[in-house]
Backbone as JSON, one array per atom type, in Angstrom:
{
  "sequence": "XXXXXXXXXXXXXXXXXXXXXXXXXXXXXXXXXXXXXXXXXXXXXXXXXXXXXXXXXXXXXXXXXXXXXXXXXXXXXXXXXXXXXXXXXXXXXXXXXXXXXXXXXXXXXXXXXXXXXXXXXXXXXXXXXXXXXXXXXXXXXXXXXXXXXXXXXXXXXXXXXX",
  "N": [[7.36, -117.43, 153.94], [9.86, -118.98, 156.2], [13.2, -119.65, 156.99], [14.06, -121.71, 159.73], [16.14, -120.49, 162.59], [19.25, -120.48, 161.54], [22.31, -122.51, 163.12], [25.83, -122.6, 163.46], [24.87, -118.71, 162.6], [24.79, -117.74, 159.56], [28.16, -116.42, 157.98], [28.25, -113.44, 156.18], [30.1, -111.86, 155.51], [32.35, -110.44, 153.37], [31.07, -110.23, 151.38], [28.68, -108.91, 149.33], [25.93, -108.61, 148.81], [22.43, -109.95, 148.88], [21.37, -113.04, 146.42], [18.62, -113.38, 144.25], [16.48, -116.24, 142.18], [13.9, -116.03, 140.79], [10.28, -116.68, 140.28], [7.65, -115.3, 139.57], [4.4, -113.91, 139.86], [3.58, -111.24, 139.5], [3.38, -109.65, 141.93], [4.54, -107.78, 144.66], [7.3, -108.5, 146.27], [8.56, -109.49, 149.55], [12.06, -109.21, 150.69], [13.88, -110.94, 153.48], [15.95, -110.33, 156.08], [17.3, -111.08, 159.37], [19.47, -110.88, 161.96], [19.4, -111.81, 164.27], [18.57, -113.78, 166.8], [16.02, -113.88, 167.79], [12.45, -114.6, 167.81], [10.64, -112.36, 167.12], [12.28, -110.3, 166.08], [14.14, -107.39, 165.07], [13.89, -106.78, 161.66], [15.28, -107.04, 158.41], [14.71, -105.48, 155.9], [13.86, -105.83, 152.44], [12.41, -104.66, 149.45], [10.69, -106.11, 146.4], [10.55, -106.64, 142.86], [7.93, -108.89, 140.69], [7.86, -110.79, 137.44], [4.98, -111.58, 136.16], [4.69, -114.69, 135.5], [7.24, -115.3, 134.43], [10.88, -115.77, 134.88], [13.07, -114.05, 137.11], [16.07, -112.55, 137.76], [17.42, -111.37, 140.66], [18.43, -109.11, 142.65], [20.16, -107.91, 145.2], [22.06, -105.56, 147.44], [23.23, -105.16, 150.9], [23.04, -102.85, 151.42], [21.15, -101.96, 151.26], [18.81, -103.29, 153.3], [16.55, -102.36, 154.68], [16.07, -101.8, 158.51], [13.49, -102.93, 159.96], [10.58, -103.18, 162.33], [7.87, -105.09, 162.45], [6.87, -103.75, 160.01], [7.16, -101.22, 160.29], [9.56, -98.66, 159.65], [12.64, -98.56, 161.29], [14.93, -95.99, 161.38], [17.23, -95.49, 163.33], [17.86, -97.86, 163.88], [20.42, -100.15, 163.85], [22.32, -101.18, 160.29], [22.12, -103.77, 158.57], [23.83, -107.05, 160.27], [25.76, -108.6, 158.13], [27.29, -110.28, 159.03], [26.37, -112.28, 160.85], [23.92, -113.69, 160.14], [20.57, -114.57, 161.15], [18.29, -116.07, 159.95], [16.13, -116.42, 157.1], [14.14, -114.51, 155.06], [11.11, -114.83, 153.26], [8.47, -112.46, 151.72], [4.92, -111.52, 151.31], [3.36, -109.27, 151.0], [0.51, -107.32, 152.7], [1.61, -104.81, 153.48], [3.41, -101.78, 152.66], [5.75, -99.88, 153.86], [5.84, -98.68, 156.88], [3.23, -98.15, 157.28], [2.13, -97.76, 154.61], [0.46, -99.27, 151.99], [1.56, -102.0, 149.61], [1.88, -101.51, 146.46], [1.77, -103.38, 144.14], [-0.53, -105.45, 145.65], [-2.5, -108.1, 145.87], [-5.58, -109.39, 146.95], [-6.18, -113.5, 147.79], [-5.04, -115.76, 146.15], [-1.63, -116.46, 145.45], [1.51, -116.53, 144.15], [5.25, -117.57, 144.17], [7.44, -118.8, 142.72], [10.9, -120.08, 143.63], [14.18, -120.66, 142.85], [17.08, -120.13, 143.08], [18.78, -118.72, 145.84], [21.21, -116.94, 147.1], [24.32, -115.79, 147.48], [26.23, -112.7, 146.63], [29.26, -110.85, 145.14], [31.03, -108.26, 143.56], [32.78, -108.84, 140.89], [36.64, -108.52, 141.03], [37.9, -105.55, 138.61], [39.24, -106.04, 135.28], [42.19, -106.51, 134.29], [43.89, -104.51, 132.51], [46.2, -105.0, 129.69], [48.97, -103.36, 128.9], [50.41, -102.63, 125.57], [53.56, -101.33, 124.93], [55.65, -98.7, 123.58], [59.21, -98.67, 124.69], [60.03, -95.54, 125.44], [57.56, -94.93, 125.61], [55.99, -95.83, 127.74], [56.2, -95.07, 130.89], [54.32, -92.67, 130.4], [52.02, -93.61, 129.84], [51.42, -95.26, 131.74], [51.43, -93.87, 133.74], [49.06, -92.64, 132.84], [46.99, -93.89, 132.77], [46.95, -95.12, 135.45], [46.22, -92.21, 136.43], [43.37, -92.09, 135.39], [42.28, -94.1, 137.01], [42.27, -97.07, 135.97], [43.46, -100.16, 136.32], [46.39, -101.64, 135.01], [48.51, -103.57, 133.7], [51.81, -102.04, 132.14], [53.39, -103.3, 129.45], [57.07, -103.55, 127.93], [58.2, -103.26, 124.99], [60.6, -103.38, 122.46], [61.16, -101.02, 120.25], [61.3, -101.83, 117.48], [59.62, -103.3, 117.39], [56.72, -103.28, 117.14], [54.64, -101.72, 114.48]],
  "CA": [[8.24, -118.54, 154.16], [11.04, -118.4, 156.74], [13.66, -120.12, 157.67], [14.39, -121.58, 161.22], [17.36, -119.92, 162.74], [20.48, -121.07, 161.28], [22.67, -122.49, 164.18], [25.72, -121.27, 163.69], [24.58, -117.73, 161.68], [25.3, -117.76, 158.41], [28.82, -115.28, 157.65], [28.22, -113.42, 154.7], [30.99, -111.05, 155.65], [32.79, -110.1, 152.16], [29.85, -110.32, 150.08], [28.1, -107.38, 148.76], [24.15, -108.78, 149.1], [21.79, -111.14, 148.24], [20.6, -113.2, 144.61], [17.37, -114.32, 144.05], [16.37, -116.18, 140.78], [12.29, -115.91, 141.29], [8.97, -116.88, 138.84], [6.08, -114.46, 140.14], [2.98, -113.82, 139.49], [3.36, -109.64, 139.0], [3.48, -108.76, 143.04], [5.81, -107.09, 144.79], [7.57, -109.22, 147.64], [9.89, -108.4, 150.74], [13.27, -110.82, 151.5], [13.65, -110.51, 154.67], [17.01, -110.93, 156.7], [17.43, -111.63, 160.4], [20.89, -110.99, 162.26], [19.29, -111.66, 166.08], [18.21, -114.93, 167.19], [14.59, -113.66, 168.56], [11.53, -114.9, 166.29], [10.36, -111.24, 166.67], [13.43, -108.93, 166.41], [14.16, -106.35, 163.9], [14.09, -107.48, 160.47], [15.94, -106.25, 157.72], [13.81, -106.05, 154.86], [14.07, -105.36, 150.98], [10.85, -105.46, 148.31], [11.21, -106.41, 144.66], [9.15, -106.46, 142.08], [8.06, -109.8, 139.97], [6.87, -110.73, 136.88], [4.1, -112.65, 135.93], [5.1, -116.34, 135.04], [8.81, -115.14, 133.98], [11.98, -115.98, 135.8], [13.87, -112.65, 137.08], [17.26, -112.4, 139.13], [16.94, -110.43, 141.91], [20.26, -108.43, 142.9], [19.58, -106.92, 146.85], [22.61, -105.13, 148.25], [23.09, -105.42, 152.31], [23.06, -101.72, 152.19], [19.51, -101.64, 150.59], [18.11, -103.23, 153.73], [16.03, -101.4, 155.55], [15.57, -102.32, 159.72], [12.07, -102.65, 160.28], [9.68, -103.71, 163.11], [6.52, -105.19, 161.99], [6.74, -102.89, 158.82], [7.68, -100.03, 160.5], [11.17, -98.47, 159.77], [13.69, -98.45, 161.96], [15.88, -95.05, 161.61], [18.13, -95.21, 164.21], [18.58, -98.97, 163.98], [21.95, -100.5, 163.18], [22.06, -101.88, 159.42], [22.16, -105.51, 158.86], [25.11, -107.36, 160.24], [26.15, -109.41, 157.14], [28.6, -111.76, 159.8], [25.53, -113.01, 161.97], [22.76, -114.04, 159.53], [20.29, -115.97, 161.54], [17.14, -116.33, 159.33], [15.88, -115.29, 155.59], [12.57, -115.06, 154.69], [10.6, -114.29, 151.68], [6.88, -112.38, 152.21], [3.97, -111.43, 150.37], [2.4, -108.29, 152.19], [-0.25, -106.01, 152.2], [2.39, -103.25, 153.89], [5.01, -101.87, 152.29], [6.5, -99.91, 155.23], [5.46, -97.32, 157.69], [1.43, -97.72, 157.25], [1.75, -97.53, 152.85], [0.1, -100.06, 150.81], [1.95, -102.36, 148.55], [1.36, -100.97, 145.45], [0.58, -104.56, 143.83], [-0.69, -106.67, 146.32], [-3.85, -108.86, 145.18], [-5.81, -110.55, 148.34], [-5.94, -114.38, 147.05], [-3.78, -117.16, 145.72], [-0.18, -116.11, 145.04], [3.17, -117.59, 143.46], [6.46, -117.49, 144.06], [8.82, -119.81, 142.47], [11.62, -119.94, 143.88], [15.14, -121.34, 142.09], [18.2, -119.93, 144.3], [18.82, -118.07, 147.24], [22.42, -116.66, 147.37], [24.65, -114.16, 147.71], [26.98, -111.95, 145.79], [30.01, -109.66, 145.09], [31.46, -107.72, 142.66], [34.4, -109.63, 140.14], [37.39, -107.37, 140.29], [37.84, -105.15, 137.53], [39.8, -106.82, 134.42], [43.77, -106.0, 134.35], [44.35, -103.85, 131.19], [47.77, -104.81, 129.41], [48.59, -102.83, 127.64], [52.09, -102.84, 125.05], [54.35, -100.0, 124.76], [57.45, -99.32, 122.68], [59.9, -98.56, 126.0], [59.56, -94.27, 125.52], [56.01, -94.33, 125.87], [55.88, -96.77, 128.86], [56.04, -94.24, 132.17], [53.69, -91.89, 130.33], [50.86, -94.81, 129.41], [51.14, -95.8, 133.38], [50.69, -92.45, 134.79], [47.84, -92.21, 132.64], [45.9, -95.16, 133.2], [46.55, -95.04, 136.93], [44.85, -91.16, 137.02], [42.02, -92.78, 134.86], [42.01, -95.38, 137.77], [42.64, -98.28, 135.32], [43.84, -101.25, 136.54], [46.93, -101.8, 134.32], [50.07, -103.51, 133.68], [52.55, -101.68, 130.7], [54.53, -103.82, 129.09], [57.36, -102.44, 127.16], [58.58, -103.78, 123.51], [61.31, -102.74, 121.88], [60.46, -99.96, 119.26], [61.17, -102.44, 116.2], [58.41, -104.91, 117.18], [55.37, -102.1, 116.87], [54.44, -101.17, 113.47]],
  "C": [[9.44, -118.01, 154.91], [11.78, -119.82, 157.11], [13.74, -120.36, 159.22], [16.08, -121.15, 161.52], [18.65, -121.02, 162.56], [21.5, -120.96, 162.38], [24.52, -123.25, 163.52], [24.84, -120.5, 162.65], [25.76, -117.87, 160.64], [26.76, -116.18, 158.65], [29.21, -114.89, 156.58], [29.31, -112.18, 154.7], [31.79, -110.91, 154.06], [32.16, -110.51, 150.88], [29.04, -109.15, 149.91], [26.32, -108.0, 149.38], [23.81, -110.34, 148.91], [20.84, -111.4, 146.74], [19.71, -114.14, 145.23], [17.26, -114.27, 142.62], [14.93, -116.91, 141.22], [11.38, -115.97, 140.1], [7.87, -116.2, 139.81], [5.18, -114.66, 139.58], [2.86, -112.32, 139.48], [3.51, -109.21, 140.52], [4.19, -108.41, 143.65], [5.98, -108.09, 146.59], [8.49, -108.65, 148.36], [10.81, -110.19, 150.74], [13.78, -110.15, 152.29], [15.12, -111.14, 155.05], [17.13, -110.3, 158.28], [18.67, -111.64, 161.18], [20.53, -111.12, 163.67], [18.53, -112.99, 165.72], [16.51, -114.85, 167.22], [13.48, -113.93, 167.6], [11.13, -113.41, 166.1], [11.41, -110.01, 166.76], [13.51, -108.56, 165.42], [14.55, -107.09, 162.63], [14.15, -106.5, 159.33], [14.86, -107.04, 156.29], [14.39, -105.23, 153.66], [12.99, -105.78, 149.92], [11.49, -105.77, 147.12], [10.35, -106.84, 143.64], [9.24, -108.36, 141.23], [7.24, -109.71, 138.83], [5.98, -111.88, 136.34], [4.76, -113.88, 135.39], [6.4, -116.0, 134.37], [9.72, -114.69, 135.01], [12.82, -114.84, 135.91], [15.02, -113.49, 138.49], [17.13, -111.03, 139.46], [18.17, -110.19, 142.95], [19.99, -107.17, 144.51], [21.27, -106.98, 147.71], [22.48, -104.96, 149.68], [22.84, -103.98, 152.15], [21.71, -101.18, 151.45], [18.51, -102.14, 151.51], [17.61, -102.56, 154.44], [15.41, -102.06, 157.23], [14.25, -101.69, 159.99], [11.89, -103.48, 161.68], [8.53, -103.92, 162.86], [5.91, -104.13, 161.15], [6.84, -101.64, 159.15], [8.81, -99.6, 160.52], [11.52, -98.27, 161.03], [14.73, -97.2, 162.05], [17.04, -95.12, 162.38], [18.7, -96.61, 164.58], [19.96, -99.3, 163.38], [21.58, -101.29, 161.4], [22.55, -103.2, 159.83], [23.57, -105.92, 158.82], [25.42, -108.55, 159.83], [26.92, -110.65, 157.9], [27.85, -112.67, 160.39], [23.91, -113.42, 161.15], [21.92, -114.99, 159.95], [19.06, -116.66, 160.94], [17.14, -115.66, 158.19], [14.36, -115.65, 155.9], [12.09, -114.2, 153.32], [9.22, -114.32, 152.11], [6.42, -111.92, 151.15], [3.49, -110.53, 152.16], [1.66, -107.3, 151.61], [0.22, -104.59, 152.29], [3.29, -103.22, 153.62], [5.57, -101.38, 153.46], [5.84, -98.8, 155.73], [3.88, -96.99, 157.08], [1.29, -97.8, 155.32], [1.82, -98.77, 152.4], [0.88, -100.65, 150.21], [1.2, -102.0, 147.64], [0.75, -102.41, 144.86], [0.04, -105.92, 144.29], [-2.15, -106.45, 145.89], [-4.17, -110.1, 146.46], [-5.78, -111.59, 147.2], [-4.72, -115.13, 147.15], [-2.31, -116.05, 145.21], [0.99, -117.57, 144.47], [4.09, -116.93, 143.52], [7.36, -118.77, 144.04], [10.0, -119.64, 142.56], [13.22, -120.9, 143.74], [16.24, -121.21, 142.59], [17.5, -118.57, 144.37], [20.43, -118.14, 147.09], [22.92, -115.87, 147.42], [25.94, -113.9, 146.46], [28.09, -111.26, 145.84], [30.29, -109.66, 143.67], [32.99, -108.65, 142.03], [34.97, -108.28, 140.2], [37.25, -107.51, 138.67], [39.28, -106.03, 136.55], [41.3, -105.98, 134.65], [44.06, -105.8, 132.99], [45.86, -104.22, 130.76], [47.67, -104.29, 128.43], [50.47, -102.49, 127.34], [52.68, -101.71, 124.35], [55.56, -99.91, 124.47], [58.08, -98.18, 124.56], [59.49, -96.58, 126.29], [58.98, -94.32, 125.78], [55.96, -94.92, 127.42], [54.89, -95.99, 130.25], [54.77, -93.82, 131.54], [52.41, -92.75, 130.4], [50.89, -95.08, 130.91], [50.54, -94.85, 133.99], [49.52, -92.41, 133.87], [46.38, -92.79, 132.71], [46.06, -95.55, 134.0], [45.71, -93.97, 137.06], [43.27, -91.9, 136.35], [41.48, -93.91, 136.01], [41.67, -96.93, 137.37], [43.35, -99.07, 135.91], [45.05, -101.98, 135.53], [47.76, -102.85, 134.49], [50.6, -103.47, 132.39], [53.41, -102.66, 130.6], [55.37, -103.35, 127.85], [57.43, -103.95, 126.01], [59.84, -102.56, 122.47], [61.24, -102.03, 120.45], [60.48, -100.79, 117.91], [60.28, -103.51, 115.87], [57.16, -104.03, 117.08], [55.37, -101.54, 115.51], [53.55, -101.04, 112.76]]
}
């Protein structure tokens, strides 16, 4: 299944990847992404496993695709450019990449149920407060900045802590 080229390209620019929430049948599929107009131009691919008649989310980082040509890697291609998205697709193949077998592809009937299609980033990290009689304060900052904690100290005057 593919999309027709999205006119403009999708810009997934400050997003980490793509979510899939998928019902298989046990085989291993490719989602496929598209940053060139051309029906046959390099296609950024990523497999993923399913499982039989139970619903999985499916978590595919941009920097997990791999530029192929008709299942052959790409090396020296550019990775996928997240700003110009002009097609997705979702396959069922007998090749995983470069001439090797999908491990569980089954000629025949297949399933893929498919529930979203979207994309992702990371929630910043939570903002630690944390409450300090006024002495301690500096020291509690410098130490949960080297930890690379995300803080803010707040002080309290030494008779409210006990």
């Amino acid at each position: 299944m593919r999309t027709r080229n999205f006119d403009p390209p999708f810009n997934l620019q400050g997003w980490q990847g793509i979510h899939l929430q998928v019902r298989g049948d046990g085989q291993r599929y490719k989602v496929i992404l598209r940053d060139r107009s051309g029906w046959d131009s390099v296609a950024h691919c990523a497999s993923f496993e399913t499982v039989r008649d139970a619903w999985t989310s499916v978590v595919v980082p941009f920097t997990a695709f791999q530029p192929t040509f008709r299942a052959r890697t790409l090396p020296t291609a550019a990775p996928v450019q997240a700003d110009q998205i002009c097609s997705v697709q979702l396959m069922l193949s007998k090749f995983e990449y470069d001439g090797a077998l999908n491990p569980q592809f089954q000629p025949g009937a297949f399933c893929l149920d498919v529930a979203e299609i979207g994309v992702y980033r990371a929630a910043p990290p939570p903002c630690l407060v944390a409450i300090a009689p006024a002495d301690h304060a500096a020291r509690w900052e410098q130490e949960l900045a080297a930890a690379q904690i995300t803080c803010q100290v707040v002080t309290t005057p030494q008779a409210l802590i006990a």
